[in-house]
N, C-alpha and C positions, 0 to 999 in steps of 0.2 A: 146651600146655594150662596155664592160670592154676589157680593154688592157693588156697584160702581166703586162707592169709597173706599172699599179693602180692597178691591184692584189698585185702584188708583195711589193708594200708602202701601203697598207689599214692597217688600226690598228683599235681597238675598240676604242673608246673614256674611258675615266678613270670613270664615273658618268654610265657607260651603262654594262649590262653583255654581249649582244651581238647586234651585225647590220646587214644587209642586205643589199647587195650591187645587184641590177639586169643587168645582162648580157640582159636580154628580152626573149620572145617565153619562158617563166616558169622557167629560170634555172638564179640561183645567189648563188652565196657565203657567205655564214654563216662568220662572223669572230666574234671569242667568244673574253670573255676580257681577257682569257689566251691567246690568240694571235695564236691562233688556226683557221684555215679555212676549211669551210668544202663546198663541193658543193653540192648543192641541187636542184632536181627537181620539180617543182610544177605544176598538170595537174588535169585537172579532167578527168575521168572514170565512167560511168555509174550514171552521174549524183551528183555525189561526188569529191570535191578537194582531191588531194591525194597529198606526200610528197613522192620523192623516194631520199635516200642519194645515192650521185657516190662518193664517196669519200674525201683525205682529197690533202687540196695543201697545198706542191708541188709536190707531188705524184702523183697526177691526174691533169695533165697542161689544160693551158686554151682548146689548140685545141682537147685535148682529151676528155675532159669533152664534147667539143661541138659535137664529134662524137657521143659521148655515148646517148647525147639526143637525136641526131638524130635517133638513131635507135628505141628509146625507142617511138620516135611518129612513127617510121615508124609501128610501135605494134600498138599503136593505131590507127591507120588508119586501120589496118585489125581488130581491135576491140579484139587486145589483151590488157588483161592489163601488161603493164611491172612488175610491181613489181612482180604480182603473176606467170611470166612467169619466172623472175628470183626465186622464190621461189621453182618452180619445178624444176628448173634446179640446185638448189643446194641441194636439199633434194637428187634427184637422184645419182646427183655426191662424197654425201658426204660420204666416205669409212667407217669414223669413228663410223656413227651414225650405220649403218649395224655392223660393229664390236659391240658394243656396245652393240646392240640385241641380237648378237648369245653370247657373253660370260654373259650374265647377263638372259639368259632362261636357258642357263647350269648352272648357278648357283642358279636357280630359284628353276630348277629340284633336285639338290640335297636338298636344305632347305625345300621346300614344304608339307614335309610329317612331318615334326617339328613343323608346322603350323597350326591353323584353317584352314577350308578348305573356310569362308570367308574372313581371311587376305590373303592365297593362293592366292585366285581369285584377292582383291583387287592387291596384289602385281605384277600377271599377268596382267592385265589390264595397269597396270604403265609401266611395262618394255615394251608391244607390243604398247602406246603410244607414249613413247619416240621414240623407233625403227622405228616406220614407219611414223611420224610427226612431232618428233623433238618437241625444249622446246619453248612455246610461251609467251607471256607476260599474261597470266590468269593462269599460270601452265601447266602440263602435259596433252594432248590432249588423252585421253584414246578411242582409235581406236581397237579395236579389239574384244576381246570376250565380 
């Protein structure tokens, strides 16, 4: 198990972009060669290694980070997955992305009739995407009509 003070003194080596330093039970510390530190989860999930970030230190201390795992197995044990449990709980929570829908269907509705009524649609499609799934790493998850 890592100590405050050997977090606190780790550095990358100069020849490396970044190291891994393990705490144990899945969770260790990234430190990049900008001297950057990040905590990382590593578990498997339905048969799958998975990677969840908690954040970066010193912003997320060691006892905290150790909490945060904790709860993320205690997920697993009832055979949640954490990430995608944090995924819902921030789609829900996030005001922004909800704003974002209703002004950009008001402005959908005004342009629409300017438009083919195939870019129309594709444009619908994009705005009720973003709105109810937010941006992923393959593009816009187009959920809706």
């Amino acid at each position: 198990m890592l100590t405050a003070q050997e977090i606190k003194s780790i550095s990358c080596p100069p020849d490396k972009k970044q190291i891994k330093k393990s705490d144990g039970n899945g969770l260790f510390i990234l430190v990049k060669n900008n001297n950057s530190k990040l905590w990382r989860f590593r578990y498997k999930y339905a048969g799958k290694h998975q990677e969840m970030a908690l954040g970066g230190y010193p912003t997320i201390s060691l006892s905290q980070v150790r909490r945060m795992v904790e709860e993320a197995r205690l997920k697993l044990v009832q055979g949640i997955n954490p990430m995608d449990e944090r995924r819902e709980r921030k789609k829900a929570s996030d005001p922004e992305d909800r704003a974002f829908g209703v002004v950009a269907l008001k402005w959908w509705e005004q342009q629409k009739d300017s438009w083919s009524d195939d870019h129309a649609a594709r444009v619908r499609r994009w705005i009720s995407g973003y709105s109810c799934c937010g941006y992923n790493s393959g593009g816009f998850s187009a959920h809706g009509e």
